[in-house]
MIVOLUM-331704 format. One record per residue (C-alpha): x, y, z; residue number from 0; residue in three letters. Coordinates in steps of 0.001 Angstrom, whole numbers, plus 500000, padded with zeros to 6 digits. Layout:
REM MIVOLUM-331704
      u      v      w seq type
      X      Y      Z NUM  ala
...
END
This chain:
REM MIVOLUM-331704
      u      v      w seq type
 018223 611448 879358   0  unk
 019660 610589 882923   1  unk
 019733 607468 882269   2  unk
 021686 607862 878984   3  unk
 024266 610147 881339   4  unk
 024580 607780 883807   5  unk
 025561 605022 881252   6  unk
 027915 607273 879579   7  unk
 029223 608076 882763   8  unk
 030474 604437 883782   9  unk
 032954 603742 881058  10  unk
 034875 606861 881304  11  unk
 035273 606225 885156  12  unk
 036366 602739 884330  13  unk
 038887 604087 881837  14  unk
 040310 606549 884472  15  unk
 040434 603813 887028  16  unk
 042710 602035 884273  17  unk
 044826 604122 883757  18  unk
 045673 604731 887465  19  unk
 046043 600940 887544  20  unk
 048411 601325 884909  21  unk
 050456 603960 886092  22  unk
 051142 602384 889562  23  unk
 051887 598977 887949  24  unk
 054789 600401 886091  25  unk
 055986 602694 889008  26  unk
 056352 599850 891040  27  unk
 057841 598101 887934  28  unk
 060450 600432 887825  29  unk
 061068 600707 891460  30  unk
 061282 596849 891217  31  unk
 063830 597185 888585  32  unk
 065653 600082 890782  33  unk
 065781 597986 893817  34  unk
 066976 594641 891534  35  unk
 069396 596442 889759  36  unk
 071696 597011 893672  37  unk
 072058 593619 893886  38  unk
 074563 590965 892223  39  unk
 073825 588120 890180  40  unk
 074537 585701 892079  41  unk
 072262 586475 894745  42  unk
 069867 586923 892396  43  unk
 070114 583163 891417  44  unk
 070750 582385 895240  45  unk
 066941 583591 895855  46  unk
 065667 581861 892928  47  unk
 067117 578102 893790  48  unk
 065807 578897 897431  49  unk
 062062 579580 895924  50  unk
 061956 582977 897493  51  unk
 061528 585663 895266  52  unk
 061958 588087 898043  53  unk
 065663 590095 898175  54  unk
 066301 591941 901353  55  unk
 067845 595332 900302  56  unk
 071125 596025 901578  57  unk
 071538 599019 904015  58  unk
 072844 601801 902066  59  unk
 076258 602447 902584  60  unk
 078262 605678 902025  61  unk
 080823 605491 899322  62  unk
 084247 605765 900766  63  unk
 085970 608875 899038  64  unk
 088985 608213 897331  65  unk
 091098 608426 894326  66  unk
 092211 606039 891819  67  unk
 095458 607827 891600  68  unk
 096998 610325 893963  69  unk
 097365 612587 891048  70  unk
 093589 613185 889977  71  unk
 091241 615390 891915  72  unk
 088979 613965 895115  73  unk
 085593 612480 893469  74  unk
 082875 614062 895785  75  unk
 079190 613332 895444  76  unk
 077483 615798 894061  77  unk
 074282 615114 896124  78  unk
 076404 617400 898839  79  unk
 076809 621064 898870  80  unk
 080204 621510 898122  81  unk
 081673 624733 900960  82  unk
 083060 627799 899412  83  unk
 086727 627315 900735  84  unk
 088061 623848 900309  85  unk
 091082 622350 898453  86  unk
 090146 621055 894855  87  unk
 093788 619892 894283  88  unk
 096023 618956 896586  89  unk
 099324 619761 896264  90  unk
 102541 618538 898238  91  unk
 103396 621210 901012  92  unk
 106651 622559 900416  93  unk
 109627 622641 902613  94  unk
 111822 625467 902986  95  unk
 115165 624321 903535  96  unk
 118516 626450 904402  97  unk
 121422 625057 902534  98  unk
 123768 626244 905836  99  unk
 122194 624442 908252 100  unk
 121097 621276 906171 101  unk
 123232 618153 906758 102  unk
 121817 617241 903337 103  unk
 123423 619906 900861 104  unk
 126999 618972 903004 105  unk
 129737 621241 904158 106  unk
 130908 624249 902107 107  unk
 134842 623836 900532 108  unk
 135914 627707 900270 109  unk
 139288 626807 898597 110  unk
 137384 624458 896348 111  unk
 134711 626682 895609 112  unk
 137315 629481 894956 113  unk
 139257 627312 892780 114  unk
 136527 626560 890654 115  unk
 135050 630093 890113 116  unk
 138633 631530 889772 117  unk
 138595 632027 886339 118  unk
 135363 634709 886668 119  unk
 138032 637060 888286 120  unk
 141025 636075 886115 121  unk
 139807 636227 882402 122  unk
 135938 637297 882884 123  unk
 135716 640400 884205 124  unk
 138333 641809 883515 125  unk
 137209 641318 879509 126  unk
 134188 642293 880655 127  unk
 135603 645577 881838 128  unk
 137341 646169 878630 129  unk
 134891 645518 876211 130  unk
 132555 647970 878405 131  unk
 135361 650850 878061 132  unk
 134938 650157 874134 133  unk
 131361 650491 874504 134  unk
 131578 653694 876538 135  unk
 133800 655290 873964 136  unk
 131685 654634 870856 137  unk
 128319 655544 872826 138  unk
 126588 658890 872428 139  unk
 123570 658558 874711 140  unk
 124062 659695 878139 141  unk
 121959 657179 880149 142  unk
 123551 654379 878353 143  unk
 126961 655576 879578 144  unk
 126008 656077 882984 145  unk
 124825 652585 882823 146  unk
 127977 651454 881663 147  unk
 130090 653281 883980 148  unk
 127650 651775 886927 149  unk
 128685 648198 885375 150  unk
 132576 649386 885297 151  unk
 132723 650580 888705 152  unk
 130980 647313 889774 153  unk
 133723 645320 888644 154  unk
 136211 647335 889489 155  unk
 134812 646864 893050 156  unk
 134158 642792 892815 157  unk
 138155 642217 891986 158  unk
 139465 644812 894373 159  unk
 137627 643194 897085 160  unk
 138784 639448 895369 161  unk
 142433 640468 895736 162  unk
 142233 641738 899180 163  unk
 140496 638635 900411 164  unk
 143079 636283 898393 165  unk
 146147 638349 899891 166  unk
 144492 638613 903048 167  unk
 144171 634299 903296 168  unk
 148063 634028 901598 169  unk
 148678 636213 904956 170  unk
 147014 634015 907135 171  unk
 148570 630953 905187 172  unk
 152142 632147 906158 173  unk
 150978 632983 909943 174  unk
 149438 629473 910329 175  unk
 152252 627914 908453 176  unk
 154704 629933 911143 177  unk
 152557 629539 914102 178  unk
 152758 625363 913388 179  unk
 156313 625448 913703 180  unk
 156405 627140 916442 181  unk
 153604 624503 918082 182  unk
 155928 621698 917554 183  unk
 158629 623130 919177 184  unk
 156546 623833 922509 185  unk
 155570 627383 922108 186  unk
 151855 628326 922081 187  unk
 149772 629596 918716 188  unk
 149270 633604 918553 189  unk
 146381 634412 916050 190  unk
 145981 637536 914212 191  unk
 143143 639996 914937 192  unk
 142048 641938 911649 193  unk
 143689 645370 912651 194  unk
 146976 643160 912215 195  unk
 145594 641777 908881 196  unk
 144884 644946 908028 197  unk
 148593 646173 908356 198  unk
 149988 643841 906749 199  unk
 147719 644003 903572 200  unk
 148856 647576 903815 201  unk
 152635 646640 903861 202  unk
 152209 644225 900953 203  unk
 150223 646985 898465 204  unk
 153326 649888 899739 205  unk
 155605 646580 898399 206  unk
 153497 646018 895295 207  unk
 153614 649897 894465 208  unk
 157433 650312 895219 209  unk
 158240 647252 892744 210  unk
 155880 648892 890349 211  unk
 157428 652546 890187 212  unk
 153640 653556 891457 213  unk
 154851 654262 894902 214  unk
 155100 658192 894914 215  unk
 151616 659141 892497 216  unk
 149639 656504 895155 217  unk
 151037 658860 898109 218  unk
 150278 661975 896206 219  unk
 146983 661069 896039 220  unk
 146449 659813 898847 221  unk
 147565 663377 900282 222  unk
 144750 664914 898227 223  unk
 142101 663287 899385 224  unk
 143373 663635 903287 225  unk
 143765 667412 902284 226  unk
 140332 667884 900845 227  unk
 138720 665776 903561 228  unk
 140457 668361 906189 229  unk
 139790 671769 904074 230  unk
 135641 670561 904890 231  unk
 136411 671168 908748 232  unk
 138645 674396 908527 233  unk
 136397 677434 909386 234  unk
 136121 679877 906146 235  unk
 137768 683325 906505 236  unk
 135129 686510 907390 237  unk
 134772 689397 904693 238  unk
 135776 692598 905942 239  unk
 132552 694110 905449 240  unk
 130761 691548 907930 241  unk
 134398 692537 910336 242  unk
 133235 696646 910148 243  unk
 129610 695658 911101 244  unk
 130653 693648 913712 245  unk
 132927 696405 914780 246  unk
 130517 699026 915018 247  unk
END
């Protein structure tokens, strides 16, 4: 019987020993085949006309990282952990620029500009204005009216302050115009300050309103509102009941 077991015994350690053979032959087949499959063919065929079958294995190199296209994302190896704050896309920075001190946007034209955005003050708002007094009129709901009138007065206040400035520059037009005359015959240039501006916008609206016929309702009510605006600082008259306590 131990003789039978020891027979028994001897192919199935053979087999194993196969197998292990096996295995390793075909790891180092496929390592073979790993390290081969680095290199190019031509010095492949280099080793083989040389009769060395040896291939010294290049060092390995890191991959530069790049992009094909400055558009497309960064390739990264994934072999790395990637860090949790880093830039997946990058985008151009962007640059702030200030159109009045760029030399690049060029040099504002005020009379241009106002001749090209005239029109807005000469036919737009003031249809705009109209057709919102229509509105107003035909509307029943109280916060749409309020809205309205907000819109109204808001115009009303954009071309009041539009003819001001435009009489304000014809002033200044005439005073410059003046003022060169008087340069070429040897005198020297006076400017105006704004308080003088000021009068003389005043003089031209008391002109406007005396052509008009509107001359005598603007002073009335003008002389309201300086009356009400000094009625808030006269003292109000004491009761005669708080003049007895007092007395006594």
């Amino acid at each position: 019987m131990k003789k039978s077991d020891s027979v028994l015994a001897t192919p199935s350690k053979i087999k194993f020993n196969e197998s292990e053979e096996h295995q390793s032959s075909s790891e180092d087949e496929g390592e073979i085949e790993r390290e081969l499959a680095d290199f190019t063919f031509e010095e492949l065929q280099k080793a083989r006309s040389d009769g060395s079958d040896s291939v010294y294995r290049k060092p390995n190199m890191e991959k530069k990282v790049g992009r094909a296209n400055k558009n497309r994302p960064m390739e990264i190896s994934s072999k790395k952990p990637v860090s949790r704050i880093r830039e997946v896309i990058q985008v151009p920075k962007r640059v702030v620029r200030d159109p009045r001190f760029e030399s690049l946007c060029g040099e504002l034209d005020v009379e241009g500009f106002k001749k090209r955005y005239n029109f807005l003050y000469e036919n737009e708002l003031p249809a705009e204005r109209e057709e919102l007094k229509k509105l107003m009129k035909k509307s029943n709901d109280p916060e749409v009216i309020n809205e309205l009138k907000n819109r109204t007065a808001w115009i009303d206040k954009q071309l009041k302050s539009a003819s001001a400035k435009r009489t304000d520059n014809q002033i200044l037009a005439e005073h410059k115009k003046k003022e060169r005359e008087a340069a070429k015959k040897g005198k020297q240039p006076y400017y105006l300050k704004k308080s003088e501006i000021q009068k003389q916008r005043l003089i031209e609206k008391y002109k406007d309103l005396k052509v008009s016929g509107k001359l005598e309702s603007f002073i009335e009510k003008r002389r309201r509102k300086n009356a009400a605006k000094d009625h808030r600082y006269i003292p109000y008259r004491r009761s005669n009941n708080s003049e007895q306590q007092n007395h006594q």
